[in-house]
N, C-alpha and C positions, 0 to 999 in steps of 0.2 A: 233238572236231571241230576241223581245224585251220581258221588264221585266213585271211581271204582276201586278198590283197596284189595292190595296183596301183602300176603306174608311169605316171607323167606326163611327158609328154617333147615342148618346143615345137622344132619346126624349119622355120624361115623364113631368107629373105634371101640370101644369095651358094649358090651350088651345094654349094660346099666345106660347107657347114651339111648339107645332104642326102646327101653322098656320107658322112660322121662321122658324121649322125644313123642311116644306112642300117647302121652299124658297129655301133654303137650297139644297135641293135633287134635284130639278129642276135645278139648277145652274151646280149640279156634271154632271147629266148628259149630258144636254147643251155646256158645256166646257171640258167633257174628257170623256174619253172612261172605266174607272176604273167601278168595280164592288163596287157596296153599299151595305153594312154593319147594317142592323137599326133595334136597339134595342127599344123596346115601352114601354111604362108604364100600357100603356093602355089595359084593359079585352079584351081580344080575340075576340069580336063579330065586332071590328073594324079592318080593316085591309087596308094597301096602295091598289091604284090600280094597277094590274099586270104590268109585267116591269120586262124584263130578266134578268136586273142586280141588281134590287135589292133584297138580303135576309133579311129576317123577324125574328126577335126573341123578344119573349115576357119577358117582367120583372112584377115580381108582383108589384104592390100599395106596396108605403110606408107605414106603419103602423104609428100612431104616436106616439109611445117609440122612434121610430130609430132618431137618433142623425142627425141634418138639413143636415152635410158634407156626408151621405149616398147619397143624389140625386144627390152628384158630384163623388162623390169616385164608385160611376154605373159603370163609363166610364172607369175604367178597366177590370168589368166582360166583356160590351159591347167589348172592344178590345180583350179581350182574346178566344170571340165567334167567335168575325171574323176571327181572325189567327188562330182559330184553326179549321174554316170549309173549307178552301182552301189551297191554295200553292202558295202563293204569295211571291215575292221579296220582296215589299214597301209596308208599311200600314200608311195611315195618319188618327190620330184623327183632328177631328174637332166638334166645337162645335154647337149646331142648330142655334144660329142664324148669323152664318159664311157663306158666298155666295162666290163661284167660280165667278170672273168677269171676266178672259180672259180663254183662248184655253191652257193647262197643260195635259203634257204630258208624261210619264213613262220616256222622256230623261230630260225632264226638273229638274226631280224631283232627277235622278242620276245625273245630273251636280250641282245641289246644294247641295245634300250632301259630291260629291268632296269623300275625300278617310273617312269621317265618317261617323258613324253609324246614331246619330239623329240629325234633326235638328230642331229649334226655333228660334223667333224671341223675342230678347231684350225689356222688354218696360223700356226703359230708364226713363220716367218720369208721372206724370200724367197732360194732359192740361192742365191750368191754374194754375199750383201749382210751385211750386219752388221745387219741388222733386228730387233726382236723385239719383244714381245707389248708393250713399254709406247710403240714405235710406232707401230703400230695402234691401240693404245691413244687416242693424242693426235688418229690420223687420225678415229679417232671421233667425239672433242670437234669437231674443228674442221670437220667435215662430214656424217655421218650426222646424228647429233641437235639441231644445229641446224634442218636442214629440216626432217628427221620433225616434230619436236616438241622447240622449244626451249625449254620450260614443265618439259622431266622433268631431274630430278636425274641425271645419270653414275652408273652403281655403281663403287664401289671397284676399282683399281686388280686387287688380288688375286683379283677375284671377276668381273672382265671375260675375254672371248672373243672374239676376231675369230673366226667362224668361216666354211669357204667352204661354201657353197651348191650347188656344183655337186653333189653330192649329199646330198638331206635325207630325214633317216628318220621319220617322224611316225604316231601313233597318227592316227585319221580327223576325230575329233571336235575337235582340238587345231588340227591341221591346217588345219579348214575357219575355225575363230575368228580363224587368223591372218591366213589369207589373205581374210576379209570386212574385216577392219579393216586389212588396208593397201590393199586395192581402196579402200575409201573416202576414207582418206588422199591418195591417191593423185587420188582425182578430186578429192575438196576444192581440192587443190593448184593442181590442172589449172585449175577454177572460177575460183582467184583470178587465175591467169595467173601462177602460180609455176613457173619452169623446174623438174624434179626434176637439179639440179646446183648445187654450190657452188665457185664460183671455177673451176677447169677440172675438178672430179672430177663425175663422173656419180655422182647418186643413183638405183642400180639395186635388183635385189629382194633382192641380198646382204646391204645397208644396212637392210632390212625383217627380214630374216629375223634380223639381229644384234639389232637393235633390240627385237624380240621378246622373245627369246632373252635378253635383259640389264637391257631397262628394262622391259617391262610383266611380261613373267612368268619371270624368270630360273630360277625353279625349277623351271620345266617341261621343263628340256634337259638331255641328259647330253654331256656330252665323248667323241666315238667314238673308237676306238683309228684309227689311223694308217692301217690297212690297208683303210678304208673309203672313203678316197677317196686316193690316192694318185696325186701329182701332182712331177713334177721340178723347178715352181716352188718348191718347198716340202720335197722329201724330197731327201736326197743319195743314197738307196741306190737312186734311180730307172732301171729299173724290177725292185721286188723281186718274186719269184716267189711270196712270201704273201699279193701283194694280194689282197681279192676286188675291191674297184673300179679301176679305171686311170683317168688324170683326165689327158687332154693337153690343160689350159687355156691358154691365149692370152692371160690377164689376159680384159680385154673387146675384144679384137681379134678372134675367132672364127677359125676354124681355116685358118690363109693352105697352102701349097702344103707347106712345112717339116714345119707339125705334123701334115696329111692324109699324109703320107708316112709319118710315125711313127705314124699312126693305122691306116695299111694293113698299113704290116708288122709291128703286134703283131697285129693279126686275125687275119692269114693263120698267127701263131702258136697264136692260144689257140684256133681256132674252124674247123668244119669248110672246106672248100675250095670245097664244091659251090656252084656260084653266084657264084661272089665275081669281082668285077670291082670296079677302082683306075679306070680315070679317068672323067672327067669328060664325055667324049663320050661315053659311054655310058651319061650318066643317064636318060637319058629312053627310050631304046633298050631297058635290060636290066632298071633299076628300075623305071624308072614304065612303066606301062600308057598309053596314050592314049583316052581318054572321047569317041570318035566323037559 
């Protein structure tokens, strides 16, 4: 019996999130048979059009008191909706404007996590920078694990990962343990009236998911090969034709007019034609339905 695979996928906030996330969803289902997960920002009178694997859950608007790392720290409510409306083996988070480019399959996803629970993919550096793993490294010390938790020991140099989050491969059970104890974290936080930010970096769910990944259960993660997230911040050979994921990340800027345009016209390459509309005035016209 093969295994059952979900995807989780929050999209709120600027249009350009909707028009990526829209990419996005079309790619899941084009290239894999998994049930979708999708969380909105958006007032209920909008809704996807019908599609028997995807489920729908609404998130209210931001308010603006809520601290910016709220519209990324979503994406553990959004996971913990999805695990906790089915029965799934595998759930991957991914991020909206992340595109399935090849054919991913419930074996594919058990042979790369091999005998661990999650996995990730490394970003060793950023393009054109001279950066590398013991920069990250020190971004760590000086901002992740102070907020998280300034009580835990760094692991060793040699045996640390930044790893990016825009896509995360997880067995269920693993998944759900992480994402209960950084929701709590995360409200604790909130409780004492702790910003989730140190000096000008935002503590988002990346910071959660490293933190995981490195100080509470390091062994629980493997190192994905390159081609599972694959992103031009980070790869020089962008974009390679062996990826199975394409990653047009913004840092935490979300997808401005630049990278929506590099998001349409890889679509319009990997993925059928029918339906496809690029701009913006015609979100609500061609994607979303109207809720009379």
């Amino acid at each position: 019996m093969s295994s059952r695979v979900a995807v989780s996928l929050l999209i709120h906030g600027h249009p350009n999130y909707y028009l990526s996330g829209i990419n996005c969803i079309r790619s899941i289902i084009h290239y894999s048979d998994f049930d979708i997960y999708v969380m909105l920002g958006r007032s209920k009178k909008y809704k996807l059009p019908a599609d028997g694997r995807i489920k729908i859950f609404y998130l209210e608007d931001l308010s603006e008191k809520q601290h910016r790392s709220k519209r990324f720290l979503y994406k553990f409510i959004a996971l913990k909706q999805c695990i906790e409306s089915g029965s799934y083996d595998i759930v991957i988070q991914i991020d909206a404007d992340a595109l399935l480019a090849s054919p991913i399959s419930a074996e594919n996803l058990i042979e790369s996590l091999d005998k661990f629970q999650i996995g990730m993919v490394e970003q060793k550096t950023i393009t054109g920078s001279n950066m590398s793993r013991i920069d990250f490294y020190n971004h760590y010390l000086k901002h992740s694990l102070p907020l998280i938790d300034p009580n835990q020991v760094p692991p060793a140099l040699d045996r640390f990962r930044y790893y990016n989050s825009g896509v995360v491969i997880g067995k269920t059970a693993e998944m759900y343990r992480l994402l209960s104890w950084a929701i709590k974290r995360i409200d604790e936080l909130e409780a004492l009236g702790i910003p989730s930010q140190i000096g000008e970096h935002m503590i988002a769910d990346q910071d959660y998911f490293q933190f995981w990944t490195n100080n509470i259960n390091p062994d629980c993660c493997i190192e994905l090969p390159w081609y599972w997230n694959h992103c031009d911040l980070w790869d020089d050979d962008f974009p390679n034709p062996e990826a199975r994921i394409v990653h047009f990340s913004n840092f935490c800027l979300g997808p401005d007019k630049r990278s929506l345009k590099k998001i349409n016209a890889f679509a319009r390459k990997i993925l059928p034609a029918v339906g496809f509309k690029t701009s913006s005035s015609l979100l609500k016209k061609i994607w979303w339905n109207k809720d009379e």
